[in-house]
N, C-alpha and C positions, 0 to 999 in steps of 0.2 A: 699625817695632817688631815683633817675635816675638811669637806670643800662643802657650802651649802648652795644648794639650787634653787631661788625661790621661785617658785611657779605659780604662787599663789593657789589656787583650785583648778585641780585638773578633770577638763569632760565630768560635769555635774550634774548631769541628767535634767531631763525636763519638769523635774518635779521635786529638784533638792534646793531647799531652801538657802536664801544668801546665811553665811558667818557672820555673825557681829563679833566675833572673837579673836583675837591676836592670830594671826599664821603661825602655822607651824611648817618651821624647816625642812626640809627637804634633802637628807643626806645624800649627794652625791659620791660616786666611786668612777674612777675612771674605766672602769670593768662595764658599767654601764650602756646598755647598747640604747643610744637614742636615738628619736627620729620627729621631725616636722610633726609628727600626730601628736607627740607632747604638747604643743602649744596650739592647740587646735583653737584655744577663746581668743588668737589675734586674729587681724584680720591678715589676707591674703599676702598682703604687700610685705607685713611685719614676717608672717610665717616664711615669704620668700629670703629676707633677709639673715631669720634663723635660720635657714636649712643652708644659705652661702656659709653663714657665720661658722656653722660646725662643720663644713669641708674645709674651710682655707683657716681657720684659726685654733686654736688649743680649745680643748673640750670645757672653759669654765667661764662662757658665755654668763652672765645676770650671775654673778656666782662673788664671793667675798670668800677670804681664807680667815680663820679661825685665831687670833693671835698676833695677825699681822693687818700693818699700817691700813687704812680703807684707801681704796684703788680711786683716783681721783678721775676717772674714766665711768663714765654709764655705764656703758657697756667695752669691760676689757676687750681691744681688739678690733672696734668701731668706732668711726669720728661722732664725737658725740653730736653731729650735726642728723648723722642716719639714724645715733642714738635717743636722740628725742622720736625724730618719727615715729620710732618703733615705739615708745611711752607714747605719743599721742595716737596710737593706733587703737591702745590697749582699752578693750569698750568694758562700760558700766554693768555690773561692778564692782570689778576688778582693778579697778584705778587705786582704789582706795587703799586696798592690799596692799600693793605695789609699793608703796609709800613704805612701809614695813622694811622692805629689804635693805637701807643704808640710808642713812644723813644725804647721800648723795644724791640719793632720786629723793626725797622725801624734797630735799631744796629745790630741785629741777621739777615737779609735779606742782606744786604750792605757789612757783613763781610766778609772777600777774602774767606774762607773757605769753608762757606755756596754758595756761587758762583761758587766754584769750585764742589761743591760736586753739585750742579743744573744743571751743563751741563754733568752730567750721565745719570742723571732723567728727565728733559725735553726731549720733542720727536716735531717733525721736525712741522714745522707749514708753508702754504705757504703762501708769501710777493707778492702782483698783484699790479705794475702800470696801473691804469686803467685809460681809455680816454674815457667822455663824448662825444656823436656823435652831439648832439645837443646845451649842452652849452660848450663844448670845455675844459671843466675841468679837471685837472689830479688830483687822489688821491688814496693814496696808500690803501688798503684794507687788509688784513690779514684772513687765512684760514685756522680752525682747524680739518683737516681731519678726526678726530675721530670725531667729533659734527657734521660737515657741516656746523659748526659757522661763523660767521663773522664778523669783526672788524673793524670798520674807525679809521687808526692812523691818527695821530696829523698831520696836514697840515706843509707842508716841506718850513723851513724859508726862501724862494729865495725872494730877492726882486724883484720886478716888472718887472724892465729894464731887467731883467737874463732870464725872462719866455718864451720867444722864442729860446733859446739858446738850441743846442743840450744836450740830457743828455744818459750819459753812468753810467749804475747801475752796483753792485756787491755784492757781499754778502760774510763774513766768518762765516759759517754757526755751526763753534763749537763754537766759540764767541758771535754768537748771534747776527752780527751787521752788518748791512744792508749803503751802500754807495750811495752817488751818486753825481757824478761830473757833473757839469753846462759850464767848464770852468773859469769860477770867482771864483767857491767857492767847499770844498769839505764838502759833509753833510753828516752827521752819524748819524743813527738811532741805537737805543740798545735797543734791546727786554726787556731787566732787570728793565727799568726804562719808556717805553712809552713815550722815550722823542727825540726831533734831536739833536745837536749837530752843529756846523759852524766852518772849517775850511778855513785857505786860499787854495786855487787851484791851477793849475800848470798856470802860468801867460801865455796868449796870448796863449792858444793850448786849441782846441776846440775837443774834445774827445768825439766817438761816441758809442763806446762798451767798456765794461772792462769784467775783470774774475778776482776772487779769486786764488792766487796761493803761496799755502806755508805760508800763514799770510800775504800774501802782494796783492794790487789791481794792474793789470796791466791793461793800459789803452790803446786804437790806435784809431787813428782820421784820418782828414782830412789832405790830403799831407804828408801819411805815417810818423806823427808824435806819439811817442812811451814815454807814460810815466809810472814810477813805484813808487807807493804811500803805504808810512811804517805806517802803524795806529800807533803802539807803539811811534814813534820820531815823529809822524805829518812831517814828510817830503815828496818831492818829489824829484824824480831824473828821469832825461831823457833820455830816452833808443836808441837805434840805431834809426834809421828810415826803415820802412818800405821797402821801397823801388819803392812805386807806390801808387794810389789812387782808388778804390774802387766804385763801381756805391751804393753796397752798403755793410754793414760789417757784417757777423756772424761768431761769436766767441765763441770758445769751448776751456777748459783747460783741459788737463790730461799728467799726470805723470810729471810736470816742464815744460809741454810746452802752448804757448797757439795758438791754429790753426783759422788763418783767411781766408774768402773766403766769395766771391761775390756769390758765388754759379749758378745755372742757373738761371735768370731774363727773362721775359718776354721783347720785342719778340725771345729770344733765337736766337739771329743772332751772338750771339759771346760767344765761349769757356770762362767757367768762368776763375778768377785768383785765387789765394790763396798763403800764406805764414805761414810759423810756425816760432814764436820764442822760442830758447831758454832761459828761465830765468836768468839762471843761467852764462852762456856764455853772455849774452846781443848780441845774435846772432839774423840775420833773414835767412832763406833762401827759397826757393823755395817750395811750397807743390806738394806731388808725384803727378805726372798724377791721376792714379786711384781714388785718395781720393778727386780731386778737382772735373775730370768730372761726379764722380758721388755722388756730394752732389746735392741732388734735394729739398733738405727742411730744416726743422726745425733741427739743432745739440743742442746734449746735452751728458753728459757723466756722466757714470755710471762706478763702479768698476774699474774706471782709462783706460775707452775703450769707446771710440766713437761712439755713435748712431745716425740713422738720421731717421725724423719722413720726409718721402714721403710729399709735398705739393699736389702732380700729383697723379690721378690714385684712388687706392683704401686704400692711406696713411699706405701702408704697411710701415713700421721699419724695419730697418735695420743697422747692426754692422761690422764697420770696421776693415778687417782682414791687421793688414800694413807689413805681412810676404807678402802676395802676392797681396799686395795693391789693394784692392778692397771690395766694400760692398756686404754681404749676407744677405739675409731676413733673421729674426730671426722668430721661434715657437711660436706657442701658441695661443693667442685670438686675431683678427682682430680687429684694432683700429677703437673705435666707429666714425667715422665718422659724423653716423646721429643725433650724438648730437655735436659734436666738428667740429665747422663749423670756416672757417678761418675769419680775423688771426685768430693763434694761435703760442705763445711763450711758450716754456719750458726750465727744467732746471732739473739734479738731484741730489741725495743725496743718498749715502751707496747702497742698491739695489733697488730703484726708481726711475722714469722717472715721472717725474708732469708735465701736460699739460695744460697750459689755453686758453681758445678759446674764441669766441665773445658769449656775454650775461654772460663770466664768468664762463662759466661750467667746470669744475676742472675733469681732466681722471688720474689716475697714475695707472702706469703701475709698477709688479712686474716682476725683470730680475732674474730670477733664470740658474742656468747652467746647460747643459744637457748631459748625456754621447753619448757616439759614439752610442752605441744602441738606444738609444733613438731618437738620430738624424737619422738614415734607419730606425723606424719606422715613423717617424714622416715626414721623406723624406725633411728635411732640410740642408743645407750646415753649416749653423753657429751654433754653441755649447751653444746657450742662447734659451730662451723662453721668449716671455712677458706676463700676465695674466692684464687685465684692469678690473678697477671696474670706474664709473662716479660718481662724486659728483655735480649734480645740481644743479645750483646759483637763490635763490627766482627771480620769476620775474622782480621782479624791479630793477635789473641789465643788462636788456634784450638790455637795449642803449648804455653797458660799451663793451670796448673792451679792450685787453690788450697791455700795450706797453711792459712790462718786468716784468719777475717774477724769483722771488730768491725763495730755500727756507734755512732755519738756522732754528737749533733750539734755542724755545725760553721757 
């Protein structure tokens, strides 16, 4: 008799790209000498569970026989109560595999419930549109901070005539579901299933940034055109206009609003512009003096407060105060520089700051808060600190650079 073992992908190296391809089985033989290292891609908890599973039970743990009736069990041998655990263990993305091995987990993974209870337990993974230098490629990449893993998703269904076409990304990061508008078309990527998705787009508005806001993607493009797209109804609707055009757009969301600004561009012969809109209002209006002329780089927002990562200088960071409109350097460890060499796009999540730069090298930064004493020791103005750790991208990403990075968990 056949016993199959699906294991999905076993220990795949830091630099082998995810499968878009059907699994392939895994013949098991009870001659087999296994061990806990087999499943190294769960986590601790799950691998504990397998290593009980194969001392106190029969060697065909996640396993299906060849011929015979499907096992109405998750996992033969385990209350399917432990046996979900161990499916909500199983990180991105690997879920999706998973689904392959029986009807049975395919119904128990897909369930609203099991879904629901998956965006507790997943933990934040970061999404890189990267840009070939030499063959002109774009392909979105995926980054598991706790591994330094890395993953090629599925090639993004635009047809041809669309590929020159600006594109504006965004991401709902508790959902799990990565966007990106072309103009033509609106495309949705879902962590849960490793797959895209094709809507229709907002007709004739060519859209060049977006941000997540409140479960909704807000878009602004060229000649201050403003759109706002409902994942739930697939609709869109068109929002005030801008009010001006832009040499070029970076866009930051916090607290309902979402803040634009040309920032300073090279050769700095003219005062940037900027705008904030309100969501909620379908308002636009003016952004303060202080927050426009002193955005000098990279925005991203944490804890519902405005950072900006320095392009000039020594890429000091810094947080804007909008009681007395203006930016402070924030605490702590000096942004690596000498690995995080420009561009570089970021973006965050909960108390994180993700960085990517050119060749793909991944910095995030932890924003923790600091008391008034701690700031006169530290002889800082702003009440944050950042701590940086680097995650190095294998060299053979040394010709990638980044156009957009989300991140969501997945």
């Amino acid at each position: 008799m056949k016993c199959y073992l699906m294991l999905g992908v076993i220990d795949m190296g830091p630099q082998t790209p995810w499968p878009t391809s059907t699994a392939v089985p895994i013949i098991y033989h009870p001659s087999f000498q296994l061990n806990h290292s087999h499943f190294s891609f769960f986590s601790p908890l799950s691998s504990l569970l397998f290593r009980s599973s194969f001392h106190h039970c029969t060697p065909n743990i996640m396993v299906y026989f060849e011929g015979e009736k499907e096992h109405r069990d998750l996992i033969p041998g385990l209350p399917n109560e432990v046996a979900e655990l161990c499916l909500l263990h199983v990180p991105y993305p690997y879920q999706a595999l998973s689904r392959s091995v029986s009807s049975t987990w395919n119904r128990a993974i897909t369930n609203p419930s099991f879904i629901f209870s998956k965006k507790t337990l997943s933990h934040p993974n970061l999404f890189v549109l990267a840009f070939h230098s030499q063959t002109g490629k774009l392909q979105w990449q995926a980054l598991d901070p706790s591994s330094a893993r890395w993953f090629l998703l599925p090639q993004m269904p635009s047809p041809e005539d669309t590929c020159m076409l600006p594109l504006a990304c965004a991401a709902l990061p508790r959902q799990g579901k990565l966007f990106v508008i072309n103009g033509e078309e609106t495309l949705t990527y879902r962590a849960a299933t490793n797959q895209w998705s094709v809507a229709g787009g907002p007709k004739g508005r060519e859209f060049v940034a977006a941000e997540g806001v409140e479960g909704r993607i807000v878009a602004v493009g060229r000649a201050g055109a403003t759109g706002v797209y409902d994942p739930e109804s697939n609709t869109w609707q068109e929002g005030s206009e801008l009010g001006g055009e832009l040499e070029r757009y970076e866009v930051v969301a916090a607290g309902g609003r979402v803040y634009v600004t040309e920032g300073w561009w090279w050769p700095f012969m003219f005062r940037p512009r900027g705008w904030v809109y309100e969501v909620e209002k379908d308002t636009w209006q003016e952004m303060s003096i202080g927050m426009r002329e002193g955005w000098t780089g990279v925005g991203v927002t944490v804890g519902g407060r405005v950072f900006m990562i320095a392009e000039c200088g020594d890429s000091a960071v810094k947080v804007y105060d909008e009681e007395h409109d203006t930016w402070y350097p924030v605490a702590g460890d000096r942004f690596p520089r000498e690995v995080m060499k420009k561009p570089f796009c970021a973006t965050g999540l909960d108390d994180r700051i993700y960085v990517a730069s050119c060749g793909l090298n991944v910095a995030i930064g932890v924003v923790e808060t600091v008391s008034s004493m701690e700031q006169d020791v530290k002889g800082c103005a702003a009440d944050v600190c950042v701590t940086w750790q680097v995650v190095e991208a294998p060299s053979s990403f040394s010709e990638f650079s980044p156009s957009s990075c989300q991140v969501m968990y997945a």
